[in-house]
N, CA, C and O atoms as a Tinker XYZ file with bonds, in Angstrom:
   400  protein
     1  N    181.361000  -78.698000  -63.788000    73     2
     2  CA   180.252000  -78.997000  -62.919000    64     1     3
     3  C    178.990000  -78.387000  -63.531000    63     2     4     5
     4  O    178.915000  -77.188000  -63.801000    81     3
     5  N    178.207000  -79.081000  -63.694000    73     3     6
     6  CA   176.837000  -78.802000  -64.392000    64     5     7
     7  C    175.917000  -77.712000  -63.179000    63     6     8     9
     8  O    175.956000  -78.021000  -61.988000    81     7
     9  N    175.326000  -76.774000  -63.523000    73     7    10
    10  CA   174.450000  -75.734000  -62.914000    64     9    11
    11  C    173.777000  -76.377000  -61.641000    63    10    12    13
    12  O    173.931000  -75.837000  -60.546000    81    11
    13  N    172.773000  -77.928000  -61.825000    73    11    14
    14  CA   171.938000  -78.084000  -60.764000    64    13    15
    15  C    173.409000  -79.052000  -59.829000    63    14    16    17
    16  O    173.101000  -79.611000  -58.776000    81    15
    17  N    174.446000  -79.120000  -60.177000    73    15    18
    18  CA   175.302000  -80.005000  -59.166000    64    17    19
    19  C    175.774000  -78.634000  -58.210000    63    18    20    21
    20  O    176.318000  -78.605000  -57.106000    81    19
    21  N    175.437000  -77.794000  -58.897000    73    19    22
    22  CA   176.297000  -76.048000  -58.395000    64    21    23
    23  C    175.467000  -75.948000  -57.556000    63    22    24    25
    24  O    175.775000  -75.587000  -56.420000    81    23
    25  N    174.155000  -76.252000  -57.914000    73    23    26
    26  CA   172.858000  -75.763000  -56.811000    64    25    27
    27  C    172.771000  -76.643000  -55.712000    63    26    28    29
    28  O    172.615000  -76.149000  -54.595000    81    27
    29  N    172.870000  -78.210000  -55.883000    73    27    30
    30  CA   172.841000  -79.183000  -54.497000    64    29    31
    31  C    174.048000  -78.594000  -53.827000    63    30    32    33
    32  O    174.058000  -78.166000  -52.673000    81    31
    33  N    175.316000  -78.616000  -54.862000    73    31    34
    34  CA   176.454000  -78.267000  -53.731000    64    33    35
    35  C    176.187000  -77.167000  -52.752000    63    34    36    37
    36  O    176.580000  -77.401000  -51.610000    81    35
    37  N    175.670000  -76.153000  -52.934000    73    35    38
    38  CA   175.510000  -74.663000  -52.533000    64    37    39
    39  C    174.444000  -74.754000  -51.182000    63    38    40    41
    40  O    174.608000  -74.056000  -50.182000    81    39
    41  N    173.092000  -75.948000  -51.375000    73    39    42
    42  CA   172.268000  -75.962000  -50.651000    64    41    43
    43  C    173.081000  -76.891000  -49.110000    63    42    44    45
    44  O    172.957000  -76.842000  -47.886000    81    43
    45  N    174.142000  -77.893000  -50.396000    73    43    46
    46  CA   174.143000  -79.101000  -49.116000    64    45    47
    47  C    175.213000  -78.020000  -47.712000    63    46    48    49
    48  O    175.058000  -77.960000  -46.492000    81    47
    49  N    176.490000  -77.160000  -48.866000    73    47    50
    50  CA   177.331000  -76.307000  -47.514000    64    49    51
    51  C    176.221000  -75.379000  -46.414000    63    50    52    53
    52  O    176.191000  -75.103000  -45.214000    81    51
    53  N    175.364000  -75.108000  -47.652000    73    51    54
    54  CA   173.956000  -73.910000  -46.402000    64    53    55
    55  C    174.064000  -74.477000  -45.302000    63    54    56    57
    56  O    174.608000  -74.134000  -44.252000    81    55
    57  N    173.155000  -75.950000  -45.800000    73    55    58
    58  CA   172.907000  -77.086000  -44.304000    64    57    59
    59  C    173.967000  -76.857000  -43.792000    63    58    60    61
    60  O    174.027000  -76.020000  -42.891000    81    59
    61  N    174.863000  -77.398000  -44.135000    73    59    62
    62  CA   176.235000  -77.572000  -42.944000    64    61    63
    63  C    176.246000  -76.747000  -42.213000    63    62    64    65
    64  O    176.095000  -76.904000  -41.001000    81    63
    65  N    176.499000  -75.248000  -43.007000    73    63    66
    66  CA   177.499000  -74.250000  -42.527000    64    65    67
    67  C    176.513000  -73.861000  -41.560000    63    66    68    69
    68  O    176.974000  -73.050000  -40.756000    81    67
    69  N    175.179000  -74.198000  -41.345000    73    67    70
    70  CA   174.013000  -73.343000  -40.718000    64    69    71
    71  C    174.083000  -73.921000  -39.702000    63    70    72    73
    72  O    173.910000  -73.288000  -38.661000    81    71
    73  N    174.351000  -75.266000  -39.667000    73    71    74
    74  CA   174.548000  -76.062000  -38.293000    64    73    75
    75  C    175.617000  -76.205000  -37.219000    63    74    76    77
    76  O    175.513000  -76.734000  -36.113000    81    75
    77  N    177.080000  -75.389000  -38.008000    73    75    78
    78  CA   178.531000  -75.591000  -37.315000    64    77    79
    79  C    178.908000  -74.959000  -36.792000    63    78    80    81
    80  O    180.064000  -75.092000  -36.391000    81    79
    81  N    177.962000  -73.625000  -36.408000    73    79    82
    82  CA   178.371000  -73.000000  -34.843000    64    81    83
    83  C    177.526000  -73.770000  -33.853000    63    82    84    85
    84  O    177.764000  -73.315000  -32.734000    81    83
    85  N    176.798000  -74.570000  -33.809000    73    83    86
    86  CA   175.538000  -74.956000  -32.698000    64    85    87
    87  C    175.995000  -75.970000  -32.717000    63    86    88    89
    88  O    174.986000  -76.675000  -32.715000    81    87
    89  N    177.227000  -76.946000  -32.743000    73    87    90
    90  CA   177.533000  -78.354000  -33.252000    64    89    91
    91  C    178.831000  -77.887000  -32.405000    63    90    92    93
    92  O    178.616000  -77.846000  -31.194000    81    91
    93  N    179.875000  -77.600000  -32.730000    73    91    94
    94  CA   181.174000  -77.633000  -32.900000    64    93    95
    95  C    181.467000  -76.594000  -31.708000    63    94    96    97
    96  O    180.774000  -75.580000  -31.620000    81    95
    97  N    182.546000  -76.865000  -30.752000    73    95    98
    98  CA   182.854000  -75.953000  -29.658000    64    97    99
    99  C    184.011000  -75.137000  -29.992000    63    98   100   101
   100  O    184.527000  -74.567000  -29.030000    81    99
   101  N    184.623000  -74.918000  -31.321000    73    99   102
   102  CA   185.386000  -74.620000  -31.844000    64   101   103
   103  C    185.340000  -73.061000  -32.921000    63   102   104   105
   104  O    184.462000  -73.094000  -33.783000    81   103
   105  N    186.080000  -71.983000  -32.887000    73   103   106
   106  CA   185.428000  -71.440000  -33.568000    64   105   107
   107  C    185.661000  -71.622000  -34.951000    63   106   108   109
   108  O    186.687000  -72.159000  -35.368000    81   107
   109  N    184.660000  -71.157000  -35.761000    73   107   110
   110  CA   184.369000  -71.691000  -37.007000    64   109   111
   111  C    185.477000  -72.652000  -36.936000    63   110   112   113
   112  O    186.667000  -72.563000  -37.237000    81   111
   113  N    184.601000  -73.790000  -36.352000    73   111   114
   114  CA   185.301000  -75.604000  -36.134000    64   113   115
   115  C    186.706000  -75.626000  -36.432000    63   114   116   117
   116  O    187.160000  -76.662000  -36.917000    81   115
   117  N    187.553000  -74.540000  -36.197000    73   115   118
   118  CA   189.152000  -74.832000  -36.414000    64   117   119
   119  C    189.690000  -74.521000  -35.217000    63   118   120   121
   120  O    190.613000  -75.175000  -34.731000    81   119
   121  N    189.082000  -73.357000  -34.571000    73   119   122
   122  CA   189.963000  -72.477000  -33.452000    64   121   123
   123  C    189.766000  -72.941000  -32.331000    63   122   124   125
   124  O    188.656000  -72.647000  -31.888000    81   123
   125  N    190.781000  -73.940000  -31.265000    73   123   126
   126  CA   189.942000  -74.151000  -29.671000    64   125   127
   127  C    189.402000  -72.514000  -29.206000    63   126   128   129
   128  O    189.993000  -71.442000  -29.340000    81   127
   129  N    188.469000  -72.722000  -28.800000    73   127   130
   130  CA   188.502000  -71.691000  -27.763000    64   129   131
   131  C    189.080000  -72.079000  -26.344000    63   130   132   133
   132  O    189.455000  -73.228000  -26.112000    81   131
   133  N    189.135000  -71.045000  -25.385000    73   131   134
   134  CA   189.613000  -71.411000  -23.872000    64   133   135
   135  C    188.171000  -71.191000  -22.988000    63   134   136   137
   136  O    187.766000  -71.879000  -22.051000    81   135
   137  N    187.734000  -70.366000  -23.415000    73   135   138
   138  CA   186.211000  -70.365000  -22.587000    64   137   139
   139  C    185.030000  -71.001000  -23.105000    63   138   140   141
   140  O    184.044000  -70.841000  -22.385000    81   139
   141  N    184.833000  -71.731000  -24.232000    73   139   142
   142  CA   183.435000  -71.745000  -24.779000    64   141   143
   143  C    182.991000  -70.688000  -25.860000    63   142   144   145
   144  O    183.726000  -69.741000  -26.138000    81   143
   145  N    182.075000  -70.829000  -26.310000    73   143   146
   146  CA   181.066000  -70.433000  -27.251000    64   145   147
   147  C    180.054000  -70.045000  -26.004000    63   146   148   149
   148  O    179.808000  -70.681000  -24.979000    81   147
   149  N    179.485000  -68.587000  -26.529000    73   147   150
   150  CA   178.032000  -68.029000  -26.042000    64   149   151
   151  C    177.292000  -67.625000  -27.108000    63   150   152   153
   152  O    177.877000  -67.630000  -28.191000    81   151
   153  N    175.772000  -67.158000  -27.073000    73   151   154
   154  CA   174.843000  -67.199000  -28.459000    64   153   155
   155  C    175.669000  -65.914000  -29.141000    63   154   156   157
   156  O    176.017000  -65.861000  -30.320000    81   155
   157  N    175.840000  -65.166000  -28.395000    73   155   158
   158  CA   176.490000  -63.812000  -29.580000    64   157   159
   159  C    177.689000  -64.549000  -30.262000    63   158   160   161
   160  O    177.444000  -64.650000  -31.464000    81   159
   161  N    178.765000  -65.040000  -29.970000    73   159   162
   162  CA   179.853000  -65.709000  -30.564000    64   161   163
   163  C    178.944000  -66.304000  -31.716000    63   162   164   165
   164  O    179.128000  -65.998000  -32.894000    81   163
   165  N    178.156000  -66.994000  -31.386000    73   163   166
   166  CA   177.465000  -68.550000  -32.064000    64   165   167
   167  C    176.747000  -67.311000  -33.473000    63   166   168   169
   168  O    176.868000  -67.627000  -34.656000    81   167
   169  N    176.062000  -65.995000  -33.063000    73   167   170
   170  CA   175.704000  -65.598000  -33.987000    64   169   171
   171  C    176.634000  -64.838000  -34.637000    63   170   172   173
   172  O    175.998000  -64.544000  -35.650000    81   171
   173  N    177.406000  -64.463000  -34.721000    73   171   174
   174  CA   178.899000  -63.616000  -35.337000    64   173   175
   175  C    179.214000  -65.022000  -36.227000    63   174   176   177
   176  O    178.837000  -65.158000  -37.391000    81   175
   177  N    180.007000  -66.087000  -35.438000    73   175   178
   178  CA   180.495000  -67.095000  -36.729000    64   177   179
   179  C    178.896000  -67.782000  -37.814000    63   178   180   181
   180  O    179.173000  -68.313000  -38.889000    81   179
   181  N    177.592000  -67.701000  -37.451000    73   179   182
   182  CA   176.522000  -68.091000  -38.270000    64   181   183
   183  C    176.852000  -66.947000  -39.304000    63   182   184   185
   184  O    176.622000  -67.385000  -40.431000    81   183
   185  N    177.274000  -65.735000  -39.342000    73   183   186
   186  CA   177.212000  -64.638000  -40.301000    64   185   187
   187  C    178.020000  -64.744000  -40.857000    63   186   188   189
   188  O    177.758000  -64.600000  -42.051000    81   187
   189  N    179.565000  -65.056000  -40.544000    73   187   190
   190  CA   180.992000  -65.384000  -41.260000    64   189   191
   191  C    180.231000  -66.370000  -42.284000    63   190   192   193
   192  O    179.963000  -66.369000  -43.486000    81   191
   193  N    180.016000  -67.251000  -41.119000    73   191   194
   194  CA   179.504000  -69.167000  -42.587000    64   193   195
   195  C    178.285000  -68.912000  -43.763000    63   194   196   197
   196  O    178.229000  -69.601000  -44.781000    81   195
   197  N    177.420000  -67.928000  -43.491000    73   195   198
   198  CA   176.639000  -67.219000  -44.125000    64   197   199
   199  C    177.402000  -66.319000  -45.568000    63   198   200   201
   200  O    177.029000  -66.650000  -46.694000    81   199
   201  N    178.433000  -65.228000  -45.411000    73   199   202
   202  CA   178.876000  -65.106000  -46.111000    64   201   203
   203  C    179.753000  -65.885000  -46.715000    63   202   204   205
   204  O    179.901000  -65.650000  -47.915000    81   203
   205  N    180.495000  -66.893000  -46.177000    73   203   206
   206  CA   181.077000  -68.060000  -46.731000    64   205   207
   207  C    180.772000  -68.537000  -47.691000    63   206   208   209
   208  O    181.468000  -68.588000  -48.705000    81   207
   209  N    179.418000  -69.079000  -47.521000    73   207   210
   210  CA   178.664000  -70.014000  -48.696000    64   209   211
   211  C    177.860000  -69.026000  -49.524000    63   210   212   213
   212  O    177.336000  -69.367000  -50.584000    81   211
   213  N    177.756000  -67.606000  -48.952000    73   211   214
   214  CA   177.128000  -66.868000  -50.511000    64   213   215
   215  C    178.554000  -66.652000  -51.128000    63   214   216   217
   216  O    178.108000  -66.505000  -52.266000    81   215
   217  N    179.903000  -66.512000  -51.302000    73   215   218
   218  CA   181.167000  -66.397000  -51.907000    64   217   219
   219  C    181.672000  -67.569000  -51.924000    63   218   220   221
   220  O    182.887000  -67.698000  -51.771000    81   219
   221  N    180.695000  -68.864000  -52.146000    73   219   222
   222  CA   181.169000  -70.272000  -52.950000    64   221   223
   223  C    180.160000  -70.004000  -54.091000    63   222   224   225
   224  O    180.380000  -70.065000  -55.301000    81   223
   225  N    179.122000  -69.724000  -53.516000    73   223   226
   226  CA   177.783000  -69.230000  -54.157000    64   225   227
   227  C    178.085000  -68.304000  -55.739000    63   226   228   229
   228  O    177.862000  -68.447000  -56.941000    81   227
   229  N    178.624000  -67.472000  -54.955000    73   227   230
   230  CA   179.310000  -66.548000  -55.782000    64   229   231
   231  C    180.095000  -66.731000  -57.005000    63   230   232   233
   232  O    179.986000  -66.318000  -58.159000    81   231
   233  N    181.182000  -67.720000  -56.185000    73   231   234
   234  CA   181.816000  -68.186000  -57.263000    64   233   235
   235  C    181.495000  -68.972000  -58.577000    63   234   236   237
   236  O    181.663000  -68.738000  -59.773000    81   235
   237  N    180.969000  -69.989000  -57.864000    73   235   238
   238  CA   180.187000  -71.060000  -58.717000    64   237   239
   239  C    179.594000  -70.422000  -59.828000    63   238   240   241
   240  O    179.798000  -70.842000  -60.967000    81   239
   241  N    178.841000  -69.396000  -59.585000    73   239   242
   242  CA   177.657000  -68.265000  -60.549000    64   241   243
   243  C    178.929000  -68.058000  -61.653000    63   242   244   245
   244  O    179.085000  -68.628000  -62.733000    81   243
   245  N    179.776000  -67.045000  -61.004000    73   243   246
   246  CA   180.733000  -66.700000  -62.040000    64   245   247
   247  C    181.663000  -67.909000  -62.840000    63   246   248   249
   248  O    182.703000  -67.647000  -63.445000    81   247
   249  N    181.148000  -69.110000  -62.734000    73   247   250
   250  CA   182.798000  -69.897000  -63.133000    64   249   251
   251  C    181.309000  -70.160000  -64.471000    63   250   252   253
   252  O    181.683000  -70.002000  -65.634000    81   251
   253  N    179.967000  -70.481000  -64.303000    73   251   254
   254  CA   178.785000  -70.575000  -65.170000    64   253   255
   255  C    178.972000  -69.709000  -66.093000    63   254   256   257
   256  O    179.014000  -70.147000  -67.243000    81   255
   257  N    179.093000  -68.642000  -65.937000    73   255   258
   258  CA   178.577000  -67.345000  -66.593000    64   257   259
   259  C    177.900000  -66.669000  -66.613000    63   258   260   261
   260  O    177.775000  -65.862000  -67.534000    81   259
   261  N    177.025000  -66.737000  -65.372000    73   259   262
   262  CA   175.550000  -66.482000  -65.154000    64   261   263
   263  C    175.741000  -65.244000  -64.351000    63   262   264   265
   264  O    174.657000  -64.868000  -63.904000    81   263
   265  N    176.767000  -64.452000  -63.998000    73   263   266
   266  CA   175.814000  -63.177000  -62.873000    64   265   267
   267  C    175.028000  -62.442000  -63.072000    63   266   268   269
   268  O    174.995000  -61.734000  -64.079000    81   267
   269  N    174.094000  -62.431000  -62.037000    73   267   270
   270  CA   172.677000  -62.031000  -61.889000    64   269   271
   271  C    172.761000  -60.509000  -60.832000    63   270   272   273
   272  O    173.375000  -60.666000  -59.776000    81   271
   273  N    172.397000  -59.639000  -60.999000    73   271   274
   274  CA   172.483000  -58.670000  -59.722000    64   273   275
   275  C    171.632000  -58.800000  -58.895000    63   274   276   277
   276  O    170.539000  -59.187000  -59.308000    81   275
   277  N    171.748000  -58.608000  -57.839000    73   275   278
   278  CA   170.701000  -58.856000  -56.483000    64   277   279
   279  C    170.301000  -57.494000  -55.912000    63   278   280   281
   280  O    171.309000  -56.869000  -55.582000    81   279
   281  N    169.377000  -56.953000  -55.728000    73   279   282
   282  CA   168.726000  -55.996000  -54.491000    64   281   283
   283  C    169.225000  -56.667000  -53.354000    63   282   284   285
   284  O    170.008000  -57.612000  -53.263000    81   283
   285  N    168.491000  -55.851000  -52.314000    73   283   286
   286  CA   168.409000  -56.342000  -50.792000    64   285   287
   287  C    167.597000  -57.403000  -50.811000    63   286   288   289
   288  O    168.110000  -58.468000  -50.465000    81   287
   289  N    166.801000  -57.405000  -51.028000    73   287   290
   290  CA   165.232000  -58.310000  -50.798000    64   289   291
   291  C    166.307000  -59.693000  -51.334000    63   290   292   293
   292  O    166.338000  -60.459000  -50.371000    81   291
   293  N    167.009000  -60.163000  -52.267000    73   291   294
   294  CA   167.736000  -61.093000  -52.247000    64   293   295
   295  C    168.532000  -61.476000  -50.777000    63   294   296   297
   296  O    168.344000  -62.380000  -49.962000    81   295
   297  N    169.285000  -60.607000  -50.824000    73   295   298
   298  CA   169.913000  -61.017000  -48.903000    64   297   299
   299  C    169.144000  -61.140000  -48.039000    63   298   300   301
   300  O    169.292000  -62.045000  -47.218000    81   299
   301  N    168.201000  -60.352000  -47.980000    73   299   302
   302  CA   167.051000  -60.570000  -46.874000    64   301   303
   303  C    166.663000  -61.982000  -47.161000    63   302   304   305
   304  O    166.946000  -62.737000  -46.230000    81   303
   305  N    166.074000  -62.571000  -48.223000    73   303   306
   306  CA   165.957000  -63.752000  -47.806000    64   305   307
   307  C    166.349000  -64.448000  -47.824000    63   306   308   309
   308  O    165.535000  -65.180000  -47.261000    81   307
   309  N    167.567000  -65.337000  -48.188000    73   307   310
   310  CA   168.770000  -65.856000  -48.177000    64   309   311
   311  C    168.869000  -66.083000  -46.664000    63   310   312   313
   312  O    168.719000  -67.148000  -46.065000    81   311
   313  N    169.194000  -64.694000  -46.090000    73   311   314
   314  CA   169.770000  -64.430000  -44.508000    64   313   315
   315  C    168.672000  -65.347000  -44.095000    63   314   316   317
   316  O    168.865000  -66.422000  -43.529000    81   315
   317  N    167.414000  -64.820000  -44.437000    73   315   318
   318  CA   166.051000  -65.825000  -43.665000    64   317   319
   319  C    165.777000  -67.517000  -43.651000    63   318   320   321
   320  O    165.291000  -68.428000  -42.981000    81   319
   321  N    166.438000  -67.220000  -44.856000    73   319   322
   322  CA   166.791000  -69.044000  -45.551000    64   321   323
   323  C    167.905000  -69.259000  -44.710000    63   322   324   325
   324  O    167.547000  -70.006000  -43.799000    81   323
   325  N    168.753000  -69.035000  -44.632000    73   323   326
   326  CA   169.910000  -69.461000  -43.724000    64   325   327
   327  C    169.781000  -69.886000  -41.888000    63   326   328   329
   328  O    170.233000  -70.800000  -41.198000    81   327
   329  N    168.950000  -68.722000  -41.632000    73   327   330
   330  CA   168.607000  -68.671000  -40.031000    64   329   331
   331  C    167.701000  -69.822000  -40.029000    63   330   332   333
   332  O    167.709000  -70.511000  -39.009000    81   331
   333  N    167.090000  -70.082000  -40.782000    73   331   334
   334  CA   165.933000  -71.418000  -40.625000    64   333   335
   335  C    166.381000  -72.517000  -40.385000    63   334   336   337
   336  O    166.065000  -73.244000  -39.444000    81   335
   337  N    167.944000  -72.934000  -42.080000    73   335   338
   338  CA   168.181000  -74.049000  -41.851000    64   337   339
   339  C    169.085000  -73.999000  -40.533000    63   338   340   341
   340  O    169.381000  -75.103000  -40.077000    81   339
   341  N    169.514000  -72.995000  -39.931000    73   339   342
   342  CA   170.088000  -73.527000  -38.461000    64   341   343
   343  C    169.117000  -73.746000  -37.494000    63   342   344   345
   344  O    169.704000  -73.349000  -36.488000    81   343
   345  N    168.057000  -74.104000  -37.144000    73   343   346
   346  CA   166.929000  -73.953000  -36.840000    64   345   347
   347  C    167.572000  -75.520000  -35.735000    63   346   348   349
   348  O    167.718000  -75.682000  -34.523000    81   347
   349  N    167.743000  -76.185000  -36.659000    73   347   350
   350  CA   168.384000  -77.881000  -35.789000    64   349   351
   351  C    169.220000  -77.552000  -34.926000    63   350   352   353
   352  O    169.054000  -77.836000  -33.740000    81   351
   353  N    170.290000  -76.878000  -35.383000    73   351   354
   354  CA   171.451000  -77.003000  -34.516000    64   353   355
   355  C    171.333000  -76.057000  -33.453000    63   354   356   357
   356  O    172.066000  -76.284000  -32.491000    81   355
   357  N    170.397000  -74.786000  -33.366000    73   355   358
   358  CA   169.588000  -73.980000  -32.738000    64   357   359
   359  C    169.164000  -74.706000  -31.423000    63   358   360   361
   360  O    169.796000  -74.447000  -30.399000    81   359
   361  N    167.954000  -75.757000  -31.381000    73   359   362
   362  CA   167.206000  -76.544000  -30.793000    64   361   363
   363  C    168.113000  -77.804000  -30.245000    63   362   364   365
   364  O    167.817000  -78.244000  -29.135000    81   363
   365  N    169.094000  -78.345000  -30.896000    73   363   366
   366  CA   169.636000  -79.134000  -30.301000    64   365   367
   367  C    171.167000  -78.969000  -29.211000    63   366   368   369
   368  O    171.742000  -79.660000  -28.370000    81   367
   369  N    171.312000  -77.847000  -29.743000    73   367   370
   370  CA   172.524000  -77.343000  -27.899000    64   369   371
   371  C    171.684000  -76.455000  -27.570000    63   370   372   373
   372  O    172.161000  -76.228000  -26.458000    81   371
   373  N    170.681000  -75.660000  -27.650000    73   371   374
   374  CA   169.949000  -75.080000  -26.647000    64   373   375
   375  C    168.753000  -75.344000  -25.871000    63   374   376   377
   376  O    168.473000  -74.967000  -24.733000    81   375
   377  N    167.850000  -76.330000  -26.994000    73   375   378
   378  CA   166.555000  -76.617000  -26.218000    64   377   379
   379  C    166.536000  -78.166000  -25.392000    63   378   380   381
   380  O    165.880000  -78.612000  -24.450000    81   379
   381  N    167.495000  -78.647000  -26.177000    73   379   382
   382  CA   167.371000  -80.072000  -25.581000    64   381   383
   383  C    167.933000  -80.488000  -24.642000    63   382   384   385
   384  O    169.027000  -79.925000  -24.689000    81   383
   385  N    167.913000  -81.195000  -23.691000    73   383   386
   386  CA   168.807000  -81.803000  -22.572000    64   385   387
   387  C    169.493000  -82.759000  -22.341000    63   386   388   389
   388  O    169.169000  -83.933000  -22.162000    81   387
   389  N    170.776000  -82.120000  -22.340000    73   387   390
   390  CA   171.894000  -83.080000  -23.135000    64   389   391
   391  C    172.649000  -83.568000  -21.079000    63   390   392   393
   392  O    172.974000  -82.874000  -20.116000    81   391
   393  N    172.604000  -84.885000  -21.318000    73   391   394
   394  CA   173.301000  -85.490000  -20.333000    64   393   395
   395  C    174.616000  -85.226000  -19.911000    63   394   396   397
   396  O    175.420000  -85.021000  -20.820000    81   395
   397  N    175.103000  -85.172000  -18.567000    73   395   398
   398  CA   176.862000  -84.454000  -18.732000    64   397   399
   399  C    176.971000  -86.034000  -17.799000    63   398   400
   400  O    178.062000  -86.444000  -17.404000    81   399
Protein backbone atom coordinates (compact mmCIF):
# COMPACT_ATOMS: atom_id res chain seq x y z
CA UNK A 1 0.00 0.00 0.00
CA UNK A 2 1.52 3.20 -1.14
CA UNK A 3 1.95 6.10 1.81
CA UNK A 4 -0.98 8.57 0.48
CA UNK A 5 -3.50 5.23 0.21
CA UNK A 6 -2.16 4.81 4.12
CA UNK A 7 -3.20 8.43 4.59
CA UNK A 8 -6.95 8.34 2.85
CA UNK A 9 -7.30 4.98 4.62
CA UNK A 10 -6.42 6.49 8.12
CA UNK A 11 -8.54 9.76 7.43
CA UNK A 12 -11.57 7.74 5.85
CA UNK A 13 -11.64 5.13 9.55
CA UNK A 14 -11.20 8.88 11.59
CA UNK A 15 -14.58 9.80 9.77
CA UNK A 16 -16.15 6.63 10.60
CA UNK A 17 -14.85 5.83 13.84
CA UNK A 18 -15.76 9.60 14.94
CA UNK A 19 -19.27 9.06 13.94
CA UNK A 20 -20.05 5.31 15.49
CA UNK A 21 -20.81 6.08 18.91
CA UNK A 22 -23.52 8.91 17.86
CA UNK A 23 -24.90 6.48 15.03
CA UNK A 24 -25.00 3.02 16.42
CA UNK A 25 -26.98 1.97 19.76
CA UNK A 26 -24.54 -0.64 20.21
CA UNK A 27 -21.43 -0.52 22.04
CA UNK A 28 -18.57 0.06 19.92
CA UNK A 29 -21.38 -1.21 17.20
CA UNK A 30 -20.92 -4.95 18.35
CA UNK A 31 -22.28 -5.10 21.97
CA UNK A 32 -26.37 -4.80 22.45
CA UNK A 33 -26.67 -2.85 25.26
CA UNK A 34 -29.90 -3.43 27.64
CA UNK A 35 -30.30 0.21 28.61
CA UNK A 36 -29.01 2.51 25.88
CA UNK A 37 -26.10 4.68 25.35
CA UNK A 38 -25.75 8.11 27.50
CA UNK A 39 -23.11 11.04 26.46
CA UNK A 40 -20.48 9.68 29.04
CA UNK A 41 -20.77 6.02 27.49
CA UNK A 42 -20.85 7.85 23.93
CA UNK A 43 -17.60 9.69 25.17
CA UNK A 44 -15.57 6.61 26.71
CA UNK A 45 -16.25 4.45 23.32
CA UNK A 46 -15.26 8.05 21.04
CA UNK A 47 -11.77 7.53 23.06
CA UNK A 48 -11.52 3.60 22.57
CA UNK A 49 -12.27 4.45 18.45
CA UNK A 50 -9.81 7.31 18.85
CA UNK A 51 -7.13 5.10 20.01
CA UNK A 52 -8.23 2.51 17.56
CA UNK A 53 -7.44 4.41 14.51
CA UNK A 54 -4.19 6.07 16.01
CA UNK A 55 -2.95 1.97 16.38
CA UNK A 56 -4.06 1.38 12.57
CA UNK A 57 -2.33 4.68 12.28
CA UNK A 58 0.38 3.29 13.99
CA UNK A 59 0.68 0.44 12.27
CA UNK A 60 0.51 1.53 8.83
CA UNK A 61 3.64 4.12 9.86
CA UNK A 62 5.58 1.09 10.95
CA UNK A 63 4.77 -1.46 8.03
CA UNK A 64 6.35 2.16 5.77
CA UNK A 65 9.24 2.56 7.75
CA UNK A 66 8.60 5.83 8.71
CA UNK A 67 8.34 6.24 12.70
CA UNK A 68 8.24 9.59 13.65
CA UNK A 69 8.14 10.45 17.56
CA UNK A 70 5.35 12.59 18.74
CA UNK A 71 5.22 15.12 21.84
CA UNK A 72 1.90 15.86 23.35
CA UNK A 73 1.03 18.76 21.16
CA UNK A 74 0.72 15.78 18.48
CA UNK A 75 -2.20 14.06 20.59
CA UNK A 76 -3.57 17.19 21.52
CA UNK A 77 -4.37 17.78 18.17
CA UNK A 78 -5.27 14.71 16.66
CA UNK A 79 -7.72 14.35 19.89
CA UNK A 80 -8.98 17.96 18.51
CA UNK A 81 -9.07 16.61 14.95
CA UNK A 82 -10.99 13.72 16.04
CA UNK A 83 -13.68 15.56 18.35
CA UNK A 84 -14.47 17.80 15.28
CA UNK A 85 -14.89 15.12 12.80
CA UNK A 86 -17.60 13.73 15.27
CA UNK A 87 -19.06 16.99 15.20
CA UNK A 88 -22.06 15.23 12.64
CA UNK A 89 -22.84 12.47 14.53
CA UNK A 90 -22.71 14.88 17.68
CA UNK A 91 -25.58 17.17 16.09
CA UNK A 92 -27.45 14.54 14.55
CA UNK A 93 -28.72 12.20 17.75
CA UNK A 94 -28.50 15.16 19.88
CA UNK A 95 -29.50 18.38 18.23
CA UNK A 96 -31.87 17.25 15.75
CA UNK A 97 -35.40 16.01 16.04
CA UNK A 98 -35.73 12.74 15.18
CA UNK A 99 -39.43 11.43 14.78
CA UNK A 100 -40.43 8.24 17.06
Amino acid sequence: MSQSASVWLVIVLAVVAANLPFVSHRFMALVPLARGKNLGLRGGELLLFYLLVGGIGLGLERHLGQIASQDWEFYAVTGALFLTLAFPGFVWRYLLKHRR
